[in-house]
C-alpha positions as a printed NumPy array, in Angstrom:
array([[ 31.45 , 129.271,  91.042],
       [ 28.388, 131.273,  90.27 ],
       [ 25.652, 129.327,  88.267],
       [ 25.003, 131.286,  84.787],
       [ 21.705, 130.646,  82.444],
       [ 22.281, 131.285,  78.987],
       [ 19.463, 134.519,  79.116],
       [ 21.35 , 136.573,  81.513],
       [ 24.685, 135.383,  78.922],
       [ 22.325, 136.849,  75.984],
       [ 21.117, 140.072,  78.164],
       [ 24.822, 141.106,  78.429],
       [ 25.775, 140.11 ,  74.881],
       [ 23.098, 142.48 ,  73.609],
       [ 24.436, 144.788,  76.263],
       [ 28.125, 144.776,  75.111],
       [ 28.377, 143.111,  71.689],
       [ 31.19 , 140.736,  73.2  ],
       [ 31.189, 137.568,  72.025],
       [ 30.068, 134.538,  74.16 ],
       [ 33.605, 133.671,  76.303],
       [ 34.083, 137.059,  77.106],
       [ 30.415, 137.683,  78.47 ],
       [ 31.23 , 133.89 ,  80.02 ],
       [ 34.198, 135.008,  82.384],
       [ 32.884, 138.247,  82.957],
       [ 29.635, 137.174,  84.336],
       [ 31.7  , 134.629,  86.776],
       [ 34.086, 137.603,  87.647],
       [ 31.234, 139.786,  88.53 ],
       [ 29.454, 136.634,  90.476],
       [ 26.536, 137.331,  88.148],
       [ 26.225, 141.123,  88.717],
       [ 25.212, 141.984,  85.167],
       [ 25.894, 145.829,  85.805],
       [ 29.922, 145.022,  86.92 ],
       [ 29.89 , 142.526,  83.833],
       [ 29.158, 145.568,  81.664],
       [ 32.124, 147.685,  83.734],
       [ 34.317, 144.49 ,  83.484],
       [ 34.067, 144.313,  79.313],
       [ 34.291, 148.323,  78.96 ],
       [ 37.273, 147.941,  80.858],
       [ 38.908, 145.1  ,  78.757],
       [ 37.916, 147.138,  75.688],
       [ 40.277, 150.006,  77.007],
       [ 43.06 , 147.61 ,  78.299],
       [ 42.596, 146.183,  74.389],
       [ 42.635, 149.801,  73.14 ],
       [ 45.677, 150.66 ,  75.142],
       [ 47.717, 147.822,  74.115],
       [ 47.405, 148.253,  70.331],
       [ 47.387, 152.398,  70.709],
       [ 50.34 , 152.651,  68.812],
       [ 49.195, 149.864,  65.476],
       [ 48.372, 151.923,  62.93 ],
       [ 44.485, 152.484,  61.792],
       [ 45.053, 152.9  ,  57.934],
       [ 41.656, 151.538,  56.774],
       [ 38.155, 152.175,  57.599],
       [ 34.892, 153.934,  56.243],
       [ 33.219, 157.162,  55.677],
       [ 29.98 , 158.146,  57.705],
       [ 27.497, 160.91 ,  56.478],
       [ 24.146, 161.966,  57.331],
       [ 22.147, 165.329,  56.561],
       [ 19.416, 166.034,  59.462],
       [ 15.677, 166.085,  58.694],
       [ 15.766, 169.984,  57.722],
       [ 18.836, 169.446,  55.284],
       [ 20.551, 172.087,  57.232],
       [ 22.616, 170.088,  59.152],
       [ 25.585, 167.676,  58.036],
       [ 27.883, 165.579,  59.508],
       [ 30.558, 163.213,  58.484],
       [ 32.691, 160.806,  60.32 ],
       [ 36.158, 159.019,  59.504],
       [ 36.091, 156.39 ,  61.299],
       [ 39.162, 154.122,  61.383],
       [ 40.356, 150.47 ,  62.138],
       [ 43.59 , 148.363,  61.538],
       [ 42.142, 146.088,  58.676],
       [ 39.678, 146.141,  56.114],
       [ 38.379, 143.104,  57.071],
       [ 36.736, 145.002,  60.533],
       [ 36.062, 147.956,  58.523],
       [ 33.91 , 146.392,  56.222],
       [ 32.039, 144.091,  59.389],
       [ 28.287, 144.692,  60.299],
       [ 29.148, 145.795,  63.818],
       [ 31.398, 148.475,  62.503],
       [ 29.163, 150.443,  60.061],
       [ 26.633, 150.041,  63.211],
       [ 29.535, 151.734,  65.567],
       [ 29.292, 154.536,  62.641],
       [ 25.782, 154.985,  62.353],
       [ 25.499, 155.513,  66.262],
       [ 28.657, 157.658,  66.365],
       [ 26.759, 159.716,  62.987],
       [ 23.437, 160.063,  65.366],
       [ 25.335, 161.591,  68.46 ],
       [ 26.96 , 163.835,  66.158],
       [ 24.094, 165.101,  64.987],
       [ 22.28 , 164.874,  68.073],
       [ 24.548, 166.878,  69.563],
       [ 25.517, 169.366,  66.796],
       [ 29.39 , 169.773,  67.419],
       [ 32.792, 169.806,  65.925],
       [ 34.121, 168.728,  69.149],
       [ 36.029, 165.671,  68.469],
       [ 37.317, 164.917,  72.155],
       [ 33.728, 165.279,  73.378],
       [ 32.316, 163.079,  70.676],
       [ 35.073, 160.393,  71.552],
       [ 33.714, 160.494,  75.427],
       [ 29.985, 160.212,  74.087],
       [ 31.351, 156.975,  72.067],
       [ 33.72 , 155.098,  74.067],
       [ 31.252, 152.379,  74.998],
       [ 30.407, 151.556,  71.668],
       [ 33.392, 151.643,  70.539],
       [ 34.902, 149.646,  73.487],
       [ 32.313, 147.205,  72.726],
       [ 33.383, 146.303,  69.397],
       [ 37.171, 146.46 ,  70.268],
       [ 36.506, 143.606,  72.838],
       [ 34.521, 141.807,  69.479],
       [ 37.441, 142.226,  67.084],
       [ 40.468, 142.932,  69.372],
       [ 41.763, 145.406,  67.437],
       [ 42.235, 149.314,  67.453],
       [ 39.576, 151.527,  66.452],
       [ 39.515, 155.148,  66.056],
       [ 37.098, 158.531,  65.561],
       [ 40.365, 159.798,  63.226],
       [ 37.961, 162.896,  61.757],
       [ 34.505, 164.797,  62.101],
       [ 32.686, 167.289,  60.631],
       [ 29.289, 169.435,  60.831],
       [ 28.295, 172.343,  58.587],
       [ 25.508, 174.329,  58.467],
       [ 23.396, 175.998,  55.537],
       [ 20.443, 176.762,  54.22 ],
       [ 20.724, 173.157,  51.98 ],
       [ 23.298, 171.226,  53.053],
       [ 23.689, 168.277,  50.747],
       [ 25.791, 165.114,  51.115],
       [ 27.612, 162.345,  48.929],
       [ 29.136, 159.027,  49.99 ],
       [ 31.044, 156.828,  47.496],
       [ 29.92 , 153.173,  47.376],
       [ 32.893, 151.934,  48.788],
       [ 32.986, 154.563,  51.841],
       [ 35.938, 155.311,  51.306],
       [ 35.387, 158.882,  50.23 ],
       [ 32.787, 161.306,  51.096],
       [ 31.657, 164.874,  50.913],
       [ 29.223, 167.28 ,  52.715],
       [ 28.432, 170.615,  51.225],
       [ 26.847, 174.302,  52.522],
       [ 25.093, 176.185,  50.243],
       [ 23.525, 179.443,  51.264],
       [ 20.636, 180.047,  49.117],
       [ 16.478, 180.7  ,  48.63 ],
       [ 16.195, 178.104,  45.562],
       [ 14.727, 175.011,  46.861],
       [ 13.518, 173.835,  43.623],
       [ 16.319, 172.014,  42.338],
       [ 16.898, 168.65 ,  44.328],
       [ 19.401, 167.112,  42.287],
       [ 21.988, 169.74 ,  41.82 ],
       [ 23.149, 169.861,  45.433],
       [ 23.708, 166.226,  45.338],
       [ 25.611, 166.577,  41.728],
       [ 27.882, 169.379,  43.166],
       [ 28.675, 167.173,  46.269],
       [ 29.572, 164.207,  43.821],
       [ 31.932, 166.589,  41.627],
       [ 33.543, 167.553,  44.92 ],
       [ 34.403, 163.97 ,  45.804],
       [ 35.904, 163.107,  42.041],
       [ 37.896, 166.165,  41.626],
       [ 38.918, 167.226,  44.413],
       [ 39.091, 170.967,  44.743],
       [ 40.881, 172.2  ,  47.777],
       [ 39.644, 175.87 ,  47.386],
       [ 35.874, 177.075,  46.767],
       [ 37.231, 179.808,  43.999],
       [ 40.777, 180.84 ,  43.355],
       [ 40.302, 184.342,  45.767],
       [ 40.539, 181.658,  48.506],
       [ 44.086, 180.261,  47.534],
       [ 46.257, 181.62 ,  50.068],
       [ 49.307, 183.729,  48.901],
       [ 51.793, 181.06 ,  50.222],
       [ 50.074, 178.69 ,  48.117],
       [ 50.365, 180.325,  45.126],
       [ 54.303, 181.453,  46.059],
       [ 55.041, 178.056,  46.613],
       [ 53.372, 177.194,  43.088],
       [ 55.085, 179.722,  41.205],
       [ 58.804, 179.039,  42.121],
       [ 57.7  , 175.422,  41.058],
       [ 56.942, 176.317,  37.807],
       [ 59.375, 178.893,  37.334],
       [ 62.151, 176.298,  38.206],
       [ 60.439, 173.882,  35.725],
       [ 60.338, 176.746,  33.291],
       [ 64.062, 177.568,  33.427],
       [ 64.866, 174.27 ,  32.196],
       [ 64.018, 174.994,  28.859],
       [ 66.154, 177.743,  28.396],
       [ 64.103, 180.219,  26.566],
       [ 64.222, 183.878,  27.499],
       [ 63.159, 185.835,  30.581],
       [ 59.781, 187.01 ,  28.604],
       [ 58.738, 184.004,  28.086],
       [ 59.476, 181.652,  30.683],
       [ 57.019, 184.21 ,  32.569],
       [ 54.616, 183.378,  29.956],
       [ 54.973, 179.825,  30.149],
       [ 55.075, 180.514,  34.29 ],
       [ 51.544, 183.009,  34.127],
       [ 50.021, 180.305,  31.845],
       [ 50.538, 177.436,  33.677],
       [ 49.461, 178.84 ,  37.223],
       [ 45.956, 180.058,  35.531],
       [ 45.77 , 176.614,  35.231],
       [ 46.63 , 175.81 ,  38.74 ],
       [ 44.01 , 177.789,  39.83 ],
       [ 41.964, 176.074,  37.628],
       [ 42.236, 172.949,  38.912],
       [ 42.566, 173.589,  42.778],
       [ 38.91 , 175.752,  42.988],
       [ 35.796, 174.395,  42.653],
       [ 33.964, 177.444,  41.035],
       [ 36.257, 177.383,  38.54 ],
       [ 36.237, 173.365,  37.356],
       [ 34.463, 172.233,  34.643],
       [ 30.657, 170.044,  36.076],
       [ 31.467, 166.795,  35.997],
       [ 27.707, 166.211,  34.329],
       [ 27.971, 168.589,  32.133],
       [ 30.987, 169.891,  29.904],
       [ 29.729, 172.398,  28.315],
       [ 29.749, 174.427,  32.078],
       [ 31.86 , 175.479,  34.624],
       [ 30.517, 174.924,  38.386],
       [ 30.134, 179.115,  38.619],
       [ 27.758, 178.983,  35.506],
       [ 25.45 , 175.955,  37.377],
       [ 25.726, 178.069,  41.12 ],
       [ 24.923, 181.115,  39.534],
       [ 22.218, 179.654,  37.363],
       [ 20.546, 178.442,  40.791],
       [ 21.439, 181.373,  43.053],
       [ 23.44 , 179.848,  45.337],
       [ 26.332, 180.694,  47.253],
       [ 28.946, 177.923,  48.108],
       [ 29.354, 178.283,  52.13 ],
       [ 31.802, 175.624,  52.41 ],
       [ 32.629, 172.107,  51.376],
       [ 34.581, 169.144,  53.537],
       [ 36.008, 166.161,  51.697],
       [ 37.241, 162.762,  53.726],
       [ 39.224, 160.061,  51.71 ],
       [ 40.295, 157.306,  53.913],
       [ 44.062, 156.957,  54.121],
       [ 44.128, 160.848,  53.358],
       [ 45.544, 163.246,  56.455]])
């Protein structure tokens, strides 16, 4: 059996992450070749990952970061089996690298970003032995692009706004915040697509029926009530959450700014 001192033990700890037993056996297996230790681990991490592919990863945390120039964004769902692993040390570490390769990198490509990260995350399955997953990622682009991440991180939003204003610094960060407590699924109601809206309507008009009033005005009632809808589904036309008096079109326009686009992740959200 090959003789191991606890310093080449710690070298491929700090290597790997694993915890002492498994950096034990896999020294012994590799007869102290601290290179094959490291293949030995990444392999039990995928062996670990394969096994529990089909557990479900309903909890986790939401990763954002806005490069130096605040024209870059990106955000990261990243997802385990239990909050108790979400909320670990070692996992918001796995989503600050994973945040830093995104960026590094600049893409939307979610396979590629997986390859870049499978020896982090590897490492940390062999820690926790359970499934963890890159479930979503995002990068925009824009002249500002601002960013805000609940205190929980379990919700989080990055926003593109195409503008030549830099003098406001906290309204981007306000309209990102709005974005993550209401929800808008649509920058202004012109983006609503028409199947949307159908689908909407024959809601309404079947709630409308019900109360057995005539033709007229059921499509009253029906015309009213999807004004609303479109209220509440863009984000141009919501009243600022800072300020009631306002709707978010009045603060953009105030500013000059155009809103490119906006992304919103809520763990346990598809």
């Amino acid at each position: 059996m090959v003789l191991l001192n606890i310093n080449l033990i710690k070298k491929l700890r700090n290597l790997t992450g694993a915890g002492i037993l498994i950096c034990k056996k896999a020294l012994i297996k590799s007869n102290g070749d601290i290179e094959q230790a490291v293949n030995i681990i990444r392999m039990l991490g995928q062996s670990i990952l394969k096994k529990r592919s089909i557990n479900n990863t309903s909890f986790g945390a939401i990763f954002t970061k806005v490069n130096e120039t605040k024209k870059v964004g990106a955000m990261l769902e990243l997802c385990s089996e239990t909050d108790f692993v979400s909320n670990n040390i070692n996992f918001i570490k796995l989503g600050n690298k994973i945040i830093n390769i995104m960026l590094n990198y600049n893409t939307n490509d979610i396979d590629f970003i997986n390859e870049k990260s499978k020896n982090y995350i590897n490492s940390l399955v062999v820690q926790v032995n359970e499934k963890i997953s890159i479930k979503k990622i995002s990068i925009i682009h824009g002249d500002i692009v601002s960013y805000y991440l609940h205190n929980n991180k379990k919700i989080g939003v990055l926003l593109s706004i195409k503008t030549n204003n830099f003098n406001n610094d906290k309204l981007p960060k306000l309209l990102a915040m709005h974005i993550a407590a209401y929800n808008p699924k649509y920058i202004s109601d012109q983006n609503i697509p028409s199947s949307v809206l159908d689908k909407e309507y024959k809601i309404q008009y079947s709630i409308a029926k019900q109360y057995d009033k005539p033709i007229n005005i059921i499509k009253k009632i029906v015309d009213s009530r999807m004004l609303q809808f479109k209220k509440d589904v863009s984000f141009l036309n919501q009243i600022a959450i800072t300020n009631n008096n306002k709707i978010i079109k009045d603060l953009v326009n105030e500013n000059n700014y155009i809103i490119n686009e906006f992304v919103r992740f809520e763990i346990g959200n598809n």
